[in-house]
Steps between C-alpha positions, in 0.01 A plus 500: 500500500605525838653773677714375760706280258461760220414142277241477211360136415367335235385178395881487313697588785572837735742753431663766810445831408747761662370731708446832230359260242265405781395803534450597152315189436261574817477852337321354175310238717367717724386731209418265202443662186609845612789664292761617681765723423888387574494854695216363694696141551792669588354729735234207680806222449817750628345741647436877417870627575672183256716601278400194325464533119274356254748250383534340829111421482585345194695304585280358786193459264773292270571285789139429642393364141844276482409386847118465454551355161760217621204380721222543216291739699247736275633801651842529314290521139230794702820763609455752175660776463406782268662810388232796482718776420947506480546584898252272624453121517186333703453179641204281602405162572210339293275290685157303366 
């Protein structure tokens, strides 16, 4: 991955990232196999005074493991998500 073309590269091909999925993805990179809640994303991703909501991380998360999984990279299988309690959904990259 490389930040000043925002591209991720694979033995399959590369695929641009946009700038926010950048950013989430350099989130879980930077912090493999830490769960993280959307709150957190949104907050580290938009900032503390976004009025982002959870479904707009969503739909980012969606997008990354389209865009990761067009190129066959392992990271679009390692995004979970998990649902620990009705109001809250976590996130975390899983890396061996």
């Amino acid at each position: 991955m490389t930040e000043s073309s925002s591209v991720m590269s694979s033995k399959n091909g590369s695929v641009r990232l946009i700038a926010t999925e950048y950013k989430v993805i350099e989130l879980f990179l930077r912090s493999p196999n830490v769960v993280f809640s959307a709150d957190t994303i949104t907050e580290r991703v938009w900032g503390r005074d976004s009025e982002a909501e959870i479904n707009v991380v969503w739909v980012h998360i969606s997008n990354l493991r389209k865009k990761l999984k067009s190129v066959a990279l392992a990271y679009s299988g390692l995004i979970k998500a998990t649902a620990p309690s009705e109001d809250k959904i976590e996130f975390t990259v899983i890396l061996k």
